[in-house]
N, C-alpha and C positions, 0 to 999 in steps of 0.2 A: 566459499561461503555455502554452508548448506541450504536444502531445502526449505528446513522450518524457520530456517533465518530470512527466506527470503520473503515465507510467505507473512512472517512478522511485522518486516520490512516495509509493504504495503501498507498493511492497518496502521503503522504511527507515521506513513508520510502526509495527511491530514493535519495532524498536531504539527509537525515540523513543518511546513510549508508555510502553515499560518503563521507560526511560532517565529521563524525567521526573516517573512517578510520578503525573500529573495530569489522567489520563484514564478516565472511568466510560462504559462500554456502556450508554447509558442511552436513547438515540433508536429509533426505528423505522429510521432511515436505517442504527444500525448489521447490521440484520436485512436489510437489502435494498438494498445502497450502487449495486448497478445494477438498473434494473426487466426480468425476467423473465415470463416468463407463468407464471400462477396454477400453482402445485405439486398435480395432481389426488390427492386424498385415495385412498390404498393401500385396495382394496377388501378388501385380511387384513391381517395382522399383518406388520408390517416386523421381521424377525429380526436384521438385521446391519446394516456402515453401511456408506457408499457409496464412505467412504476408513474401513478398517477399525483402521488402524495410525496415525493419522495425531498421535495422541497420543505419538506412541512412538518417532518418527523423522523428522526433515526431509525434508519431502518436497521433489521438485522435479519440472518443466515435464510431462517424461516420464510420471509419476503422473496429471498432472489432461489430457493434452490429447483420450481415449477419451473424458470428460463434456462433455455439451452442458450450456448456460447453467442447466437447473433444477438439473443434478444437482449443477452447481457449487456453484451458492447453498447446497442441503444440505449439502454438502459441507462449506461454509465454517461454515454454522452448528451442525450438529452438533458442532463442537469445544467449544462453548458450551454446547449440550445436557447434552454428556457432564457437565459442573458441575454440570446441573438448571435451566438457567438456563430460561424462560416468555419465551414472544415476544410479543409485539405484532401481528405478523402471522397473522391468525387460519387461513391455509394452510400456514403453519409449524408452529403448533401444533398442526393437527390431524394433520401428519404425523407429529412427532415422538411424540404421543399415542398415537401405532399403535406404535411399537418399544417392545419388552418390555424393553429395555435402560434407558430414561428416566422420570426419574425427576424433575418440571415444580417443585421448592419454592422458586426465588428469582426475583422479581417482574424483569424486564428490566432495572430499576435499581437493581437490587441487587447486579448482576453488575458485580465492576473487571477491567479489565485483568490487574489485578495477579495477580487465582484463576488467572490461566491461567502456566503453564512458559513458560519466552522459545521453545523449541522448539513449542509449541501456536500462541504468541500468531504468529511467522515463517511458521506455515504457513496461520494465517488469512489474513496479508498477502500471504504469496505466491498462495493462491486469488483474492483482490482483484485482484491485480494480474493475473493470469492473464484474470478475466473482461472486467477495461480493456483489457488488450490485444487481444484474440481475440472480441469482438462489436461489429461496427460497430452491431446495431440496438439492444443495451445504453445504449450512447455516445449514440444519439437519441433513445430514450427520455428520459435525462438529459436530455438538452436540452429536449425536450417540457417537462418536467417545472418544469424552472427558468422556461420561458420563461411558464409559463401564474403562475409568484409574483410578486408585485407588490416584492416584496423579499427577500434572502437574508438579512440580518438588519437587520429593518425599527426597530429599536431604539437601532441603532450610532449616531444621531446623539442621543441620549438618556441613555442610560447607558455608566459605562465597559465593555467586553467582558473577559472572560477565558478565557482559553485553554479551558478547556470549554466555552463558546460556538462556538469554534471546529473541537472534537474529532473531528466526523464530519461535516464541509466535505469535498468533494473539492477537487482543487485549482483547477479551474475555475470552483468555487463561490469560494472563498475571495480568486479574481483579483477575480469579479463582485463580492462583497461588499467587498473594498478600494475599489472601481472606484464602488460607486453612491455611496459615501458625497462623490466627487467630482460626480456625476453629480446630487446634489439640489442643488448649485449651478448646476446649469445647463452644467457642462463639457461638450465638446464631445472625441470621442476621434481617436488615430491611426488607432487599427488597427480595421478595420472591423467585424469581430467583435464587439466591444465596442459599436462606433456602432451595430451593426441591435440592438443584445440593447434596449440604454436606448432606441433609437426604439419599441421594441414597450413601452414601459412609459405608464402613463397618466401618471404625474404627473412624467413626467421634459419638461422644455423645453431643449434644448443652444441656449444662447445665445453662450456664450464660449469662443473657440477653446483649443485648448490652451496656446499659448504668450501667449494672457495673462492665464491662468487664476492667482490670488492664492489661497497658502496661506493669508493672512490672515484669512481667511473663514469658516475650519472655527472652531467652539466649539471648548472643552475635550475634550470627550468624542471629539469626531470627531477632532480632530489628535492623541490617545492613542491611540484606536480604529484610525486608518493605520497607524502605527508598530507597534501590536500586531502588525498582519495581515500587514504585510510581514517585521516579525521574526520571525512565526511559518512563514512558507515559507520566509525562510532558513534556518530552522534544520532544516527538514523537508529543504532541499536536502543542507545538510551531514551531516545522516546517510547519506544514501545511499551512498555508499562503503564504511561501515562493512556496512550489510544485505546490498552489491550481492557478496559474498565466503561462501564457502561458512567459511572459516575469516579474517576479517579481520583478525588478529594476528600468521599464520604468517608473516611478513617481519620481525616484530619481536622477537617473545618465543619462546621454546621451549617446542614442544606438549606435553603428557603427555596419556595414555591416556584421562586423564574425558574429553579434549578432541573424542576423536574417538571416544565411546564409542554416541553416538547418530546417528551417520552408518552408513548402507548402506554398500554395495561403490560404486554408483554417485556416491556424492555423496563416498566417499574418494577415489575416481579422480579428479573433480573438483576436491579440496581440495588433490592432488597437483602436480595439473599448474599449479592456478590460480597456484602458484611460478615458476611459468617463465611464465605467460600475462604477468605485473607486468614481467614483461621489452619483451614483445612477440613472444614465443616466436609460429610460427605453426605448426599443428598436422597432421598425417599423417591421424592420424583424423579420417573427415568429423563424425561425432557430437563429438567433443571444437571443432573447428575453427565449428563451429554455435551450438553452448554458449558459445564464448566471444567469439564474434563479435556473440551478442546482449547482452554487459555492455554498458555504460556505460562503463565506464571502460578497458577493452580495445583498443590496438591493435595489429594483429597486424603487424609490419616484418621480423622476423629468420624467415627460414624453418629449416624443422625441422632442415636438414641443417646451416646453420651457427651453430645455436647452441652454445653453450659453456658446459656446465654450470659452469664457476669464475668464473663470472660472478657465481652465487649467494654468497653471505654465508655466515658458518661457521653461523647458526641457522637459514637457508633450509636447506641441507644439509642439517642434523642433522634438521630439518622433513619432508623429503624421506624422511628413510630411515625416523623411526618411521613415519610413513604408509604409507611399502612394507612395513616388519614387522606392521605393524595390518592390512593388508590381506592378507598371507597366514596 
């Protein structure tokens, strides 16, 4: 899986977690999804938080890019805190212990998905995604990290998996763990990535090239356990469109006011333009042309001067203009 898939990957696991229902915060991995250096315990009392609103409104890029890597991780976990949620990582907790605001009574696995608002849970994914993209030494660490386990789920040829096995896999884990389950037969890979990861493994022997490598060979468990893993990043793929939109309905349905009731000025402005972005609008302002240059799903063809607003739809339109009435 590449890069921009993973960092995709992030930003619609919000949508999917909500969406599914079948996701508990119960790992150390979900307290620490990239390794940072050790958070130094607040010599007083930590009065406020690092993102103070972030319960309160979507945040975006512009909000988190002032924090370097520790303050992120705070950042991300204090939306957790704010519930009471108790870490695992015992420099988490002793930070969180210093703010007068926290309040430690639910054991890490006690904490769902679900305690949090979709606006809460978006803005942890987007801190996620923020630290994936923006620390190459985050991203190596990861890799340290995998490289030094003998297995990503050393069990998958043993019992069937379910989707909370999988919950707090990044997606590079999640390739690996598809990937060894071919790998204890002795498979042999394309892509070299893959080939140095199983050469550094002890008990891995690549004997059989790829192409003529027999499904036939996987037990029960293992040829479920594939299927799981690859249905599970497809489906993580297919959300992304829906996360990758500040408003993802506004082309189809007609806004009303709750809809845009937790957006700033900035992320309206956003929500506005991202109507004409679906086109391939290409933008005047450098900040709006940046913004939407970093979607996914964005290309920019038609320049600013010759676009044609009747191009829009009569619910684009109407989209359009409560958004200018909401933003004055």
């Amino acid at each position: 899986m590449k890069n921009n898939t993973m960092r995709r990957w992030i930003a619609a696991m919000a949508t999917f977690m909500l969406a599914t229902g079948s996701f508990t915060v119960t790992l150390q991995a979900a307290e620490n999804i990239v390794t940072v250096a050790e958070i130094k315990k607040p010599e007083e009392e930590v009065k406020g938080y690092v993102i103070d609103d972030s319960a309160e409104r979507y945040l975006n890029e512009e909000d988190l890019k002032t924090l370097d890597a520790e303050k992120l991780r705070i950042a991300r976990n204090e939306i957790f805190a704010r519930h009471g949620r108790r870490f695992y990582y015992e420099d988490l907790q002793n930070y969180f212990d210093m703010c007068e605001w926290y309040e430690g009574t639910f054991k890490p696995e006690e904490l769902n998905m679900a305690e949090l608002t979709h606006l809460e849970a978006a803005n942890v994914m987007l801190i996620a995604k923020y630290e994936s993209n923006n620390s190459e030494q985050e991203n190596d660490n990861d890799a340290e990290v995998n490289a030094e386990k003998e297995y990503i789920l050393e069990f998958s040829d043993s019992k069937y998996l379910e989707e909370s096995d999988l919950a707090e896999l990044t997606p590079d884990e999640l390739r690996l763990a598809r990937n060894e389950i071919y790998a204890r037969h002795g498979r042999r890979f394309y892509y070299e990535d893959l080939q140095a990861y199983f050469d550094g493994k002890s008990w891995y022997e690549g004997t059989v090239e790829p192409d003529e490598f027999d499904q036939d060979v996987f037990n029960d468990y293992e040829a479920a356990n594939v299927l799981l893993i690859k249905e599970y990043e497809e489906r993580i793929e297919d959300a992304v469109l829906e996360s990758a939109y500040i408003l993802p309905d506004s082309n189809v349905c007609y806004l009303e006011d709750k809809d845009l009731e937790g957006l700033d000025a900035k992320q309206l402005r956003l929500a506005r333009n991202e109507i004409y972005a679906r086109y391939g609008r290409k933008f005047l302002s450098e900040d709006l042309q940046d913004y939407f240059n970093s979607q996914t799903w964005y290309e920019g063809t038609i320049e600013a001067e010759d676009f044609d607003t009747a191009m829009l739809t009569e619910i684009e339109a109407a989209n359009v203009m409560l958004i200018v009435d909401f933003e004055t």
